[in-house]
KOLBA-652877 format. One record per atom (N, C-alpha, C): residue in three letters; x, y, z. Coordinates in pm, whole numbers, padded with zeros to 5 digits, always signed. Last residue first. Example, Ala and Ser with C-alpha at 12.3 -4.5 7.8 and 13.67 -1.06 7.14 Angstrom:
REM KOLBA-652877
SER+01285-00225+00708;SER+01367-00106+00714;SER+01290+00003+00787;ALA+01319-00569+00780;ALA+01230-00450+00780;ALA+01320-00330+00780;
This chain:
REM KOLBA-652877
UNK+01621+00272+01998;UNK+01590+00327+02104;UNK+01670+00446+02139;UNK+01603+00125+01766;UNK+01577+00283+01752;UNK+01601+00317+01882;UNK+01701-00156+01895;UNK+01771-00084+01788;UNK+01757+00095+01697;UNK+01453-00192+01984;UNK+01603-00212+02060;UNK+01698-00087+01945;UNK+01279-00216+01826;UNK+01274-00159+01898;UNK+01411-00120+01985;UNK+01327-00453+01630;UNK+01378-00284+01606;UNK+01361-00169+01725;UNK+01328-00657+01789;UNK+01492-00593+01764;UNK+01467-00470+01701;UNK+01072-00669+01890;UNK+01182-00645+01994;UNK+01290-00591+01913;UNK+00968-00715+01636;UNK+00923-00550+01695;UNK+01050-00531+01785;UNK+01066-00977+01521;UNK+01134-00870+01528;UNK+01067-00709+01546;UNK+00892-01085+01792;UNK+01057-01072+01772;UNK+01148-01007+01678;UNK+00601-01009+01665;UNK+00677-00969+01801;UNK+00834-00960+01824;UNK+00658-00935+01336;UNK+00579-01049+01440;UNK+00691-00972+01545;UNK+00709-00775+01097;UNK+00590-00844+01094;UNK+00563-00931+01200;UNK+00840-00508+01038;UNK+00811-00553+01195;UNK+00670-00636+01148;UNK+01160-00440+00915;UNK+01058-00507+00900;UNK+01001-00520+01019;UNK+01359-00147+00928;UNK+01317-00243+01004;UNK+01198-00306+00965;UNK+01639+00099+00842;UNK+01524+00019+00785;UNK+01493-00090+00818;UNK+01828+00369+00793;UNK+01806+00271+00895;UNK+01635+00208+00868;UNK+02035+00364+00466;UNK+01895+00428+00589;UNK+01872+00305+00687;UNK+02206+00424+00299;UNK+02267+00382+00442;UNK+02143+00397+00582;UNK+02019+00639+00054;UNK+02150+00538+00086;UNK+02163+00503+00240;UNK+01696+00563-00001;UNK+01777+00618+00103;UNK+01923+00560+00118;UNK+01635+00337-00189;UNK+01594+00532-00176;UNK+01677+00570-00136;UNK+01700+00082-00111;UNK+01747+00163-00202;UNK+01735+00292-00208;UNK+01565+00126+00163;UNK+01735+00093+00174;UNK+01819+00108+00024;UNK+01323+00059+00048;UNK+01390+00225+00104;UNK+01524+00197+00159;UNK+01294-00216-00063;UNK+01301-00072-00151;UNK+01345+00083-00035;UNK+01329-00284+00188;UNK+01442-00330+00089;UNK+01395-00232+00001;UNK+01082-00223+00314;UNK+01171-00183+00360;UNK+01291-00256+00278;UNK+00892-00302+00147;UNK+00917-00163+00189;UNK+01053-00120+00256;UNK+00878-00590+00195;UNK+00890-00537+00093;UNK+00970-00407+00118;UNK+00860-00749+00383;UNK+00946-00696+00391;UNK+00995-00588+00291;UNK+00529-00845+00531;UNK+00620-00854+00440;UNK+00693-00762+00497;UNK+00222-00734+00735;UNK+00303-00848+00675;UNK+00408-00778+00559;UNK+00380-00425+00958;UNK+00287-00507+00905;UNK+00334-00662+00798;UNK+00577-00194+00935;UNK+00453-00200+01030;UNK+00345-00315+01001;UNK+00873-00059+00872;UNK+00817-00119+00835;UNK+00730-00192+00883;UNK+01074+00246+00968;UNK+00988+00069+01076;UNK+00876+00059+00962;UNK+01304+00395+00918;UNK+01217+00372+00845;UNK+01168+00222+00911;UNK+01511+00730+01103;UNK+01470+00504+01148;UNK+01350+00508+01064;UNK+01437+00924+01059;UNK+01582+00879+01000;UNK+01628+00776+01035;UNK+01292+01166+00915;UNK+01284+01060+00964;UNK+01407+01011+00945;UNK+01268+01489+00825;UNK+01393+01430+00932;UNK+01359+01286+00990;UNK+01185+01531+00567;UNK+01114+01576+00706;UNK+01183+01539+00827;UNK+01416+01406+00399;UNK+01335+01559+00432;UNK+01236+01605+00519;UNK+01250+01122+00430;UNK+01369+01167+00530;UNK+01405+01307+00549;UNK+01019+01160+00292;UNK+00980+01152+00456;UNK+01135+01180+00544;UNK+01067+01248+00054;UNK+01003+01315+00156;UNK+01041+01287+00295;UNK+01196+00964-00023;UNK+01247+01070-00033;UNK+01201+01164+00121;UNK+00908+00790+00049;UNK+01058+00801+00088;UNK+01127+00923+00123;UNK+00800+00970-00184;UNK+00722+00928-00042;UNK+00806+00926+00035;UNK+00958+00915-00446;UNK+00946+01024-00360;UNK+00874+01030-00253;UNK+00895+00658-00399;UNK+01038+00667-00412;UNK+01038+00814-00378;UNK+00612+00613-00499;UNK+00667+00571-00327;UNK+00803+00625-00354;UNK+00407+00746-00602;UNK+00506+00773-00640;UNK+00616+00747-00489;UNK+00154+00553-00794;UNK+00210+00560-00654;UNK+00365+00601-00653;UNK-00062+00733-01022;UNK+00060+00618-00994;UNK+00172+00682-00795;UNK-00418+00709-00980;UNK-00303+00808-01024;UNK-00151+00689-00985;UNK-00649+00638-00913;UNK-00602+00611-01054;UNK-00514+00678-01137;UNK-00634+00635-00636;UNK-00711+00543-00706;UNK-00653+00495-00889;UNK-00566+00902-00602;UNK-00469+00761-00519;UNK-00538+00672-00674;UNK-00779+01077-00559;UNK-00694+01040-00686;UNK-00599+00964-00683;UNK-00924+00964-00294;UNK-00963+00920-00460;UNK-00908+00974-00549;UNK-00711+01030-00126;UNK-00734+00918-00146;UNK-00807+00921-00293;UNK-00739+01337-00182;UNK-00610+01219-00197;UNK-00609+01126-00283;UNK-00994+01351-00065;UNK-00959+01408-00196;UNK-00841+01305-00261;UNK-00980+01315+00198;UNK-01027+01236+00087;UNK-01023+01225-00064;UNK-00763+01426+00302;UNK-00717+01306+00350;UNK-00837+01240+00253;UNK-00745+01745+00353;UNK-00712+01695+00273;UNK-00705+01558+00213;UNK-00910+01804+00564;UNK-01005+01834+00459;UNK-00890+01768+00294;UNK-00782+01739+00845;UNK-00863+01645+00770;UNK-00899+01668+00621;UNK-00427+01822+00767;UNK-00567+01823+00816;UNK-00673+01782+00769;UNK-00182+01704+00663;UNK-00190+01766+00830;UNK-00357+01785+00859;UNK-00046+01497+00433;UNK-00122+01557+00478;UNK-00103+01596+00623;UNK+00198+01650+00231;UNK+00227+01615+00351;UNK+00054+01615+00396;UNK+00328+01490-00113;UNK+00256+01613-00028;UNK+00266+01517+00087;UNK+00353+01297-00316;UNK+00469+01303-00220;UNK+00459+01409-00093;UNK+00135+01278-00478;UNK+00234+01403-00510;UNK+00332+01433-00418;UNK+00021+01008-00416;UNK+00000+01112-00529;UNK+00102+01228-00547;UNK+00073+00896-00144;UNK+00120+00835-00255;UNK+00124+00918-00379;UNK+00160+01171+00106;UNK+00061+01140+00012;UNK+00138+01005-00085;UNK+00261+01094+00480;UNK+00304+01148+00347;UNK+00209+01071+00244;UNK+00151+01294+00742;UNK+00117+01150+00668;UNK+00155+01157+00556;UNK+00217+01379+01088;UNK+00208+01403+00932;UNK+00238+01243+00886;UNK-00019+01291+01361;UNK+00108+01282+01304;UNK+00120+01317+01144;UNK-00289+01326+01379;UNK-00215+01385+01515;UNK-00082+01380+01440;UNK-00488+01467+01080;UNK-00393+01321+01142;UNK-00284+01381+01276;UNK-00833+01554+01194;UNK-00676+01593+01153;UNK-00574+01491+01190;UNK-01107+01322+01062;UNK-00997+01414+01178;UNK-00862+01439+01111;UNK-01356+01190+00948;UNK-01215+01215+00903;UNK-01184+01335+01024;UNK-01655+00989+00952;UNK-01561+01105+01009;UNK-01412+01131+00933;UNK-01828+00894+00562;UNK-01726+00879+00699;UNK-01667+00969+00767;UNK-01934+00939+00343;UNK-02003+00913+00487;UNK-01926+00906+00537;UNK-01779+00953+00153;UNK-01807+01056+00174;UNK-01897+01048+00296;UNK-01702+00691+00074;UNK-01578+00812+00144;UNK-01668+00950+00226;UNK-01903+00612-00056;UNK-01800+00557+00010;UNK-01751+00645+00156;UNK-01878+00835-00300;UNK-01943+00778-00209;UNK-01932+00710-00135;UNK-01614+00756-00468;UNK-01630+00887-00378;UNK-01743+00875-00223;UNK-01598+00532-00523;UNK-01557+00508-00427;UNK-01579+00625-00334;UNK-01663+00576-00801;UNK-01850+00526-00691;UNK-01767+00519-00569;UNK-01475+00741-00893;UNK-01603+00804-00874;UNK-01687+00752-00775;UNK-01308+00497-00909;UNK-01228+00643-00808;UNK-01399+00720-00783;UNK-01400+00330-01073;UNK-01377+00313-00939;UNK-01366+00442-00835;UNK-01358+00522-01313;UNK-01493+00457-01255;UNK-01494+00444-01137;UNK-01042+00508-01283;UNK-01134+00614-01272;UNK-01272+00600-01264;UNK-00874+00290-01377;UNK-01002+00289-01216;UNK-01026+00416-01211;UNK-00742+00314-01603;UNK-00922+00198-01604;UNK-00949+00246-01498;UNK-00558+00481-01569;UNK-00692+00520-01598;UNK-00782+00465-01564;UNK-00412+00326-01267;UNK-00445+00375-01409;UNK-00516+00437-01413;UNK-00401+00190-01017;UNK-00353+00293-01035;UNK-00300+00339-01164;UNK-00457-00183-01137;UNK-00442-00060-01024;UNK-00362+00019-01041;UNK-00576-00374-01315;UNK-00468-00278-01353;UNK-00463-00184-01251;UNK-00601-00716-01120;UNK-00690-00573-01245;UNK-00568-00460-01238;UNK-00486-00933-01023;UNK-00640-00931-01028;UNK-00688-00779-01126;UNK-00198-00994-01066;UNK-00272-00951-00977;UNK-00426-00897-01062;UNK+00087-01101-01119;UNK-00033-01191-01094;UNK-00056-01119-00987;UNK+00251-00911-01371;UNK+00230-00927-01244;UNK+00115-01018-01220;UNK+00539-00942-01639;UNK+00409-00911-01577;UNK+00375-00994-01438;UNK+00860-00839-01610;UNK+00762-00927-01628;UNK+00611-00859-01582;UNK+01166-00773-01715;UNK+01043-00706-01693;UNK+00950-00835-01710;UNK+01501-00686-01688;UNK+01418-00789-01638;UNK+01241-00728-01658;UNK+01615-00439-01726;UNK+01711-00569-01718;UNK+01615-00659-01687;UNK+01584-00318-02083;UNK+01529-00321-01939;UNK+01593-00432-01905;UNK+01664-00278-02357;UNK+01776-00268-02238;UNK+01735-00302-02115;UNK+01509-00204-02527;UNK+01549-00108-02478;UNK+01669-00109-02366;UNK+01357-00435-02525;UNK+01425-00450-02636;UNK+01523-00247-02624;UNK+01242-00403-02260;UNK+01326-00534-02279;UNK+01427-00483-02411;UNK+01031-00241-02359;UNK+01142-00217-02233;UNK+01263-00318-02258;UNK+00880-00345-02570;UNK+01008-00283-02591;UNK+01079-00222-02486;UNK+00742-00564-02416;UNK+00843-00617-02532;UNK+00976-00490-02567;UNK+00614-00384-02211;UNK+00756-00496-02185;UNK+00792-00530-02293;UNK+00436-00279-02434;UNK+00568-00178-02319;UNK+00672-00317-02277;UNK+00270-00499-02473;UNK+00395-00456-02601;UNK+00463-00323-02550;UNK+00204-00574-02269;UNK+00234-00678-02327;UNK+00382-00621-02418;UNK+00014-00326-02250;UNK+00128-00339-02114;UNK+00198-00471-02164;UNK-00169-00402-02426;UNK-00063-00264-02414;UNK+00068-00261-02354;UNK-00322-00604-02358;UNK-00211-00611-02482;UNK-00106-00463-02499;UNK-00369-00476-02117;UNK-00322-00643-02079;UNK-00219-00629-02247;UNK-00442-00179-02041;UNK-00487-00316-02107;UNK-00365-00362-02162;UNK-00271-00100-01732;UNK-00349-00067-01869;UNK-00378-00193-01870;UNK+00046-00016-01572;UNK-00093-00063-01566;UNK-00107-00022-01711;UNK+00416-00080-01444;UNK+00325-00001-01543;UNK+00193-00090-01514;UNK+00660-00006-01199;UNK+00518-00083-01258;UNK+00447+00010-01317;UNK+00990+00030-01154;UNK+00906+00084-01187;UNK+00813+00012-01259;UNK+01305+00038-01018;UNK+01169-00065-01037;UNK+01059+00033-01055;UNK+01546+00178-01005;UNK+01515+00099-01108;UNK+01392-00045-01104;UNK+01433+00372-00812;UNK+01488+00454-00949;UNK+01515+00337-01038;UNK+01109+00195-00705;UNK+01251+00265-00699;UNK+01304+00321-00822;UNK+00876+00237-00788;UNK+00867+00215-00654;UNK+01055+00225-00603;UNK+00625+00361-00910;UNK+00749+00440-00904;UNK+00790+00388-00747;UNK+00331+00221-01027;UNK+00403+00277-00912;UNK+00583+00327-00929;UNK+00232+00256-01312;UNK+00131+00257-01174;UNK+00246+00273-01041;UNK+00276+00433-01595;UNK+00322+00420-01481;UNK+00250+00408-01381;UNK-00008+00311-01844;UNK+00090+00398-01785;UNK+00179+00378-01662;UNK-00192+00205-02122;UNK-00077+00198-02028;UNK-00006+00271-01972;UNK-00443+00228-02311;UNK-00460+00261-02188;UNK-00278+00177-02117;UNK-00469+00250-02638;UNK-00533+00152-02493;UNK-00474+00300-02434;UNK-00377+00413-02869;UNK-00471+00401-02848;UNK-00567+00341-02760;UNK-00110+00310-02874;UNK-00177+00295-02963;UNK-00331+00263-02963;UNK+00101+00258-02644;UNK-00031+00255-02583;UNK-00125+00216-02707;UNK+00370+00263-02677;UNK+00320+00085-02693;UNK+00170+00124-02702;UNK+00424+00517-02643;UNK+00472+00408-02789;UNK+00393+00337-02780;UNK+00372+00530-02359;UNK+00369+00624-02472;UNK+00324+00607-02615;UNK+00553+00356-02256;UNK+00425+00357-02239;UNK+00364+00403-02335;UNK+00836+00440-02332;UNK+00813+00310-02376;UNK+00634+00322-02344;UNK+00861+00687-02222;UNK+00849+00689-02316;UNK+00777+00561-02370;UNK+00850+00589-01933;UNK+00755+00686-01965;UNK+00721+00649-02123;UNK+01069+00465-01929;UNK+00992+00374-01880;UNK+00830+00495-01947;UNK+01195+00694-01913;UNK+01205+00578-02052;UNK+01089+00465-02053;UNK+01198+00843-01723;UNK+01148+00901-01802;UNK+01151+00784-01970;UNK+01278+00662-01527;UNK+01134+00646-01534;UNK+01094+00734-01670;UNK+01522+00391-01655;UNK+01495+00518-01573;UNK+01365+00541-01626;UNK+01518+00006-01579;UNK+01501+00154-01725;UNK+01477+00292-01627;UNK+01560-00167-01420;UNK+01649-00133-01499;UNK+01672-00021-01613;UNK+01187-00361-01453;UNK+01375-00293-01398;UNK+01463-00301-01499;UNK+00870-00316-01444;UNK+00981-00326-01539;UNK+01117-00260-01458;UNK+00565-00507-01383;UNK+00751-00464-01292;UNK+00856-00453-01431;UNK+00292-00493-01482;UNK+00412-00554-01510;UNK+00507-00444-01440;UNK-00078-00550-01522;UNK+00038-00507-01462;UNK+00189-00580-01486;UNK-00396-00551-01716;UNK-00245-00616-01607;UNK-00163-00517-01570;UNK-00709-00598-01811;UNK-00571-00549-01809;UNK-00489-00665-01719;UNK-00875-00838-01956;UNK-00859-00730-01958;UNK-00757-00635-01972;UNK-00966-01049-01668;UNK-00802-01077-01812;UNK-00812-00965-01912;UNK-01208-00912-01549;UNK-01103-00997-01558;UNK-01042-01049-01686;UNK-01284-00570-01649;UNK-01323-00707-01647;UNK-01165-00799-01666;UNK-01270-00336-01426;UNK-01211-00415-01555;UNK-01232-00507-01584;UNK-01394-00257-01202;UNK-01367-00203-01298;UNK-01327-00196-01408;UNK-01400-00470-01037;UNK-01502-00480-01133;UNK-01501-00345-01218;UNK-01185-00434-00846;UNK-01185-00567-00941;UNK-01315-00523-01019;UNK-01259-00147-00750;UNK-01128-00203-00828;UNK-01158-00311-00889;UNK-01467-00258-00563;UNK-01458-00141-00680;UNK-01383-00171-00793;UNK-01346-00429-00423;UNK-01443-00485-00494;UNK-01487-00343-00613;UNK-01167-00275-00281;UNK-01106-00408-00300;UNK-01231-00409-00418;UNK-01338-00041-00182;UNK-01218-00055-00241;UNK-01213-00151-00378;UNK-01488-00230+00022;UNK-01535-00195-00104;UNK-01451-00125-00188;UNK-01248-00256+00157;UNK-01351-00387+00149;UNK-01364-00351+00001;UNK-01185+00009+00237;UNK-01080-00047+00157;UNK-01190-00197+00142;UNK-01442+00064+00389;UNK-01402+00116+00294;UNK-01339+00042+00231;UNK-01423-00108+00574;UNK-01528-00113+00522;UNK-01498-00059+00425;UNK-01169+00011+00728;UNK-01168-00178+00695;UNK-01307-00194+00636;UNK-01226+00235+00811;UNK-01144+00186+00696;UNK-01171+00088+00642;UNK-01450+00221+00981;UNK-01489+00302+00871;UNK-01383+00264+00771;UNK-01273+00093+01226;UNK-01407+00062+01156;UNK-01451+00070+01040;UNK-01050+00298+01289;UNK-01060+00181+01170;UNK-01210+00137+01144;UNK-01094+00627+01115;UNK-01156+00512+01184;UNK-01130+00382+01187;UNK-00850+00887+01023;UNK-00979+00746+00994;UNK-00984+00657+01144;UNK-00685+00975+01173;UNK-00718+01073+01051;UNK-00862+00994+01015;UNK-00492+00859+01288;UNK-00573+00907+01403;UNK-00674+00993+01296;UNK-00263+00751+01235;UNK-00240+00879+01275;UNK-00365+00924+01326;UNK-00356+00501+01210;UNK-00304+00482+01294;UNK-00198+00639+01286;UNK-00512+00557+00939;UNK-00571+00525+01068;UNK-00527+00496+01188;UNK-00328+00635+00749;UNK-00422+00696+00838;UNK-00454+00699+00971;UNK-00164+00429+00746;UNK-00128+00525+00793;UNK-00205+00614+00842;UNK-00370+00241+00638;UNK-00345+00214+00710;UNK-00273+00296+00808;UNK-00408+00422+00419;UNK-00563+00387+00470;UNK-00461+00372+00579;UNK-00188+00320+00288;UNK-00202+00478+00283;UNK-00295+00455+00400;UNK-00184+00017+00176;UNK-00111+00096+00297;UNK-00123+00263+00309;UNK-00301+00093-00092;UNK-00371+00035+00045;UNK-00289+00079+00172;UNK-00024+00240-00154;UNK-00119+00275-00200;UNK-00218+00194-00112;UNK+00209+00229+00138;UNK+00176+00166-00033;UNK+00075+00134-00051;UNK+00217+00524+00336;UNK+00179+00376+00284;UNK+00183+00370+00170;UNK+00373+00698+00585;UNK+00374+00673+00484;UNK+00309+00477+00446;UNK+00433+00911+00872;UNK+00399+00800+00831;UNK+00369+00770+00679;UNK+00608+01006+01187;UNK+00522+01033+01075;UNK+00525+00978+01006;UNK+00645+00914+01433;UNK+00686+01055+01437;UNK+00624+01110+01301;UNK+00538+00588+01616;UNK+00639+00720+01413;UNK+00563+00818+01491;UNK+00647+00437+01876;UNK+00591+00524+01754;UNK+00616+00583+01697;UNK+00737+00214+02048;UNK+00743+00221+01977;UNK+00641+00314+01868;UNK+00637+00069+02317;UNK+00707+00181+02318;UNK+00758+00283+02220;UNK+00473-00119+02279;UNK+00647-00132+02326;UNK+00645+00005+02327;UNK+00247-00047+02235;UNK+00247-00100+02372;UNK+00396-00144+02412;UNK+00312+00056+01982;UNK+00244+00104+02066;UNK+00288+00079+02186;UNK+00314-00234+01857;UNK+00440-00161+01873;UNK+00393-00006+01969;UNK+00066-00322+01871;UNK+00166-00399+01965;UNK+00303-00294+01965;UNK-00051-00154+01717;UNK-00067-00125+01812;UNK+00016-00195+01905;UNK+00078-00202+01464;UNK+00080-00075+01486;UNK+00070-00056+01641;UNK-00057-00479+01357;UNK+00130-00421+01460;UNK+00156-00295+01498;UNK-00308-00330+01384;UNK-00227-00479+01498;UNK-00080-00488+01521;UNK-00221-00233+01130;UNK-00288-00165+01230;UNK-00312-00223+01372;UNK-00173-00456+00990;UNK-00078-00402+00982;UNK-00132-00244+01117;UNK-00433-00620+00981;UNK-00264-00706+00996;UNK-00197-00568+01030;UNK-00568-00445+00842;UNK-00619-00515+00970;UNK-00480-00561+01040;UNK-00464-00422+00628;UNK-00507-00332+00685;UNK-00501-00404+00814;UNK-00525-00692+00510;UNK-00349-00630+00515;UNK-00339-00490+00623;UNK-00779-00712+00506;UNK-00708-00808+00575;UNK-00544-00729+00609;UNK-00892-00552+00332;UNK-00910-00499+00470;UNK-00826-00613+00594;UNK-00768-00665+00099;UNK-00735-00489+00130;UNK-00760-00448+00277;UNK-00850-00941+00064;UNK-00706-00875+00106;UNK-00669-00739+00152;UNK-01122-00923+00020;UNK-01078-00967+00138;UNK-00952-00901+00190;UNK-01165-00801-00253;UNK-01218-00792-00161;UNK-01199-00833+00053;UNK-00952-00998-00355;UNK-00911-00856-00353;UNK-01034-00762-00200;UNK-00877-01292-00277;UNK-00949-01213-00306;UNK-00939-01053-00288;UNK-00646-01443-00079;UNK-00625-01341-00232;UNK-00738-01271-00296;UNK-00813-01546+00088;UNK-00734-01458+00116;UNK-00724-01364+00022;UNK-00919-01732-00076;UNK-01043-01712-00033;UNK-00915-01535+00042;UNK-00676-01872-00156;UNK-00762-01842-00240;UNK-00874-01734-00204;UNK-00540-01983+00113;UNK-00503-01875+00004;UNK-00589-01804-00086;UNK-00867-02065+00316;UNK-00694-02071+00219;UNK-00676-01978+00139;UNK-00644-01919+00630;UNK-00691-01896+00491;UNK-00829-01973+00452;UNK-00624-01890+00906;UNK-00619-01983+00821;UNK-00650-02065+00687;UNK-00598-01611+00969;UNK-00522-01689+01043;UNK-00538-01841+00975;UNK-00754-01459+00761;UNK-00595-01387+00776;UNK-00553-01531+00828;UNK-01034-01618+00826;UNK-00971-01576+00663;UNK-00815-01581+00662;UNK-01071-01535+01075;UNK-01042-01677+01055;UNK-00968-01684+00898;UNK-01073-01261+01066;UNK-00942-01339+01124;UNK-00941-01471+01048;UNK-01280-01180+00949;UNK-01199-01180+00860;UNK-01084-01244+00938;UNK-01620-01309+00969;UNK-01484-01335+01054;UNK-01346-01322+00973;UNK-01797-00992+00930;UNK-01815-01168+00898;UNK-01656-01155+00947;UNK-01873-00717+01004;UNK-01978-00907+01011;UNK-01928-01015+00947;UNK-01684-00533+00958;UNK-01751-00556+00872;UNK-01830-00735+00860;UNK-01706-00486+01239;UNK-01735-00356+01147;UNK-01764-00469+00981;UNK-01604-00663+01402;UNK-01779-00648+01398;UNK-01758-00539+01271;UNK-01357-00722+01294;UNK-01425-00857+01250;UNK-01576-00786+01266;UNK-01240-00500+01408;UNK-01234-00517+01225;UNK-01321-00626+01204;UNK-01222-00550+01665;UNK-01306-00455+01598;UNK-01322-00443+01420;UNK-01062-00771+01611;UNK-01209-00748+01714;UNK-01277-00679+01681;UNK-00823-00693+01593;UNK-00887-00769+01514;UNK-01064-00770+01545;UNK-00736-00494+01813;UNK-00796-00418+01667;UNK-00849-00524+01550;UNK-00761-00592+02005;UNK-00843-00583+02017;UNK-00901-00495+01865;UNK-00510-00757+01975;UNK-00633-00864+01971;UNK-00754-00753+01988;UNK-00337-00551+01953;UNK-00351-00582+01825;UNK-00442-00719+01861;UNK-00337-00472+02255;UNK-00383-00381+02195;UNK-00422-00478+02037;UNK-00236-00763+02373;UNK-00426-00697+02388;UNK-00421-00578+02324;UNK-00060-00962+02206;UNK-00060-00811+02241;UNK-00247-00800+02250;UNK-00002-01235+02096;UNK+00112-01153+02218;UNK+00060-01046+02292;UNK-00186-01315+01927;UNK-00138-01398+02049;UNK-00097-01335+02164;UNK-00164-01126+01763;UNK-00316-01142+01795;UNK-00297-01226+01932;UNK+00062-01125+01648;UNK+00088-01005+01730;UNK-00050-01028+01803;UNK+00084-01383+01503;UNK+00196-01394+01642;UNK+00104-01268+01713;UNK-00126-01314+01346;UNK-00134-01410+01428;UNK-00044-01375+01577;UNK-00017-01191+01085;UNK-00054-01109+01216;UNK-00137-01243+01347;UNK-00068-01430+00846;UNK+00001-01273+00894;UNK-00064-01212+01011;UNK-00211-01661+00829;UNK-00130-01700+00901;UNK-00038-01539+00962;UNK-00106-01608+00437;UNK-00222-01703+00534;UNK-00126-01698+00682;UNK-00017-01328+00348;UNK-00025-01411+00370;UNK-00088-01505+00461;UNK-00003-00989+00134;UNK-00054-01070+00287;UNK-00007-01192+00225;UNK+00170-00775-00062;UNK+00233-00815+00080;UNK+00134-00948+00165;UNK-00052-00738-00203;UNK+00069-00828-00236;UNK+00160-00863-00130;UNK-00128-00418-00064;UNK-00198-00528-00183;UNK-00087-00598-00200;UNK+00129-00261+00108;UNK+00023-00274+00017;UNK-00044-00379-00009;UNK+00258-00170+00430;UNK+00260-00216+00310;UNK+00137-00242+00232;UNK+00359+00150+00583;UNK+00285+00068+00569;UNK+00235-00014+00457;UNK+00606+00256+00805;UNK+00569+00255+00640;UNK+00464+00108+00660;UNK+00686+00551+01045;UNK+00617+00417+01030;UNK+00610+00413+00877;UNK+00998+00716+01122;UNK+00844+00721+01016;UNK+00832+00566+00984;UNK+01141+00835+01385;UNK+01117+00726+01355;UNK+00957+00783+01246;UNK+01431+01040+01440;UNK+01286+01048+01418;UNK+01241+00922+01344;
């Protein structure tokens, strides 16, 4: 049983999803439609940046989307589909929409304003983020705990049993890595990314995003979709917004996402879009799991070959 995974915020690059815009009339026609839904030319952005104008948060959420719902469909046209699906926290949207649960239209507008929710929920240099490895999560817990003194730091993703990202304000999450480190952590740094995602601070966000959300169709996903929030299964529409806006400012618990999804009997993990991320963290989850990057046509051919 093959479960598609779809990557997050940090995964794009100038130049991602090009090969599949070249190769495949299904993924030239999902750029097409992502460029009228939201009027202005997000290809030219994805296919030749620059970086800068990419990395915008506003840009990147419906860009990675866009990228990764293009390989969705070139792999489509091989022959190639999940059986059921999972994303990193932006990558959620993307599972959606290629279970058939969202629109893309309606996504790639959403996650836009997403993108721009999120960054103005904190004012820049504010908070942060930091990757702490090597500490188990209930330490990684404790150390938050300690350091908070009254801010705001907590677990933003649970992305393996020894990588785990904390959020908050910037001096909180400063003095959790001083004592992760002084606890033994084997490496902890902070992250270069634009605002504290999946904290408290975006509970503002999570509210004006309700609106948002709340104009749009939603359908039952044709395929199960595993939650970032509680590792749950969605199956019908009435669950797929709610989710999403406690997604917002709850911690991404991808290691049980994983987990889940091979308990549901996936047992080829195809990684659907730019980077490789996802799939080197579920080769940790999963001992001996079968795990495929598919960011450009040649390697769709070898995983394709290789689930067949």
């Amino acid at each position: 049983m093959i479960a598609f995974l779809f990557p997050g915020q940090g995964s794009q690059a100038v130049g991602m999803g090009k090969a599949f815009h070249d190769a495949s009339a299904g993924a030239r026609a999902v750029f097409a439609e992502a460029n009228a839904a939201l009027g202005f030319d997000l290809r030219r952005v994805m296919f030749e940046g620059p970086e800068s104008e990419l990395a915008l948060t506003a840009n990147t959420q419906p860009a990675v989307l866009t990228a990764s719902v293009a390989a969705a469909a070139a792999c489509a046209e091989r022959g190639l589909r999940p059986a059921l699906a999972a994303g990193h926290s932006l990558g959620e949207y993307s599972a959606l929409v290629v279970a058939g649960a969202l629109r893309l239209a309606d996504a790639v507008r959403v996650v836009r304003k997403r993108g721009e929710l999120m960054q103005e929920a904190v004012p820049v240099g504010t908070g942060a983020m930091a990757a702490i490895m090597g500490l188990p999560l209930d330490a990684v817990e404790a150390v938050t705990r300690e350091a908070a003194q009254g801010q705001v730091v907590e677990v933003a993703n649970v992305n393996s049993a020894q990588q785990i990202v904390i959020a908050g304000h910037r001096s909180a999450v400063e003095r959790a890595v001083a004592l992760a480190t002084a606890r033994g952590g084997r490496k902890s740094v902070l992250l270069p990314v634009s605002a504290p995602f999946h904290c408290a601070l975006m509970a503002p966000a999570a509210e004006r995003l309700a609106g948002e959300l709340a104009g749009i169709a939603v359908s039952d996903p044709t395929i199960p979709v595993v939650r970032n929030v509680d590792a749950g299964v969605t199956h019908v529409a009435k669950d797929v917004v709610p989710f999403l806006l406690r997604q917002m400012a709850s911690p991404v618990r991808w290691t049980a996402c994983v987990q889940r999804l091979a308990a549901e009997g996936a047992t080829a993990f195809v990684e659907v879009g730019p980077g490789r991320v996802l799939t080197a963290l579920t080769k940790r989850i999963v001992e001996e799991a079968r795990a495929f990057a598919v960011e450009d046509p040649g390697a769709l051919e070898k995983a394709a070959a290789a689930v067949a």
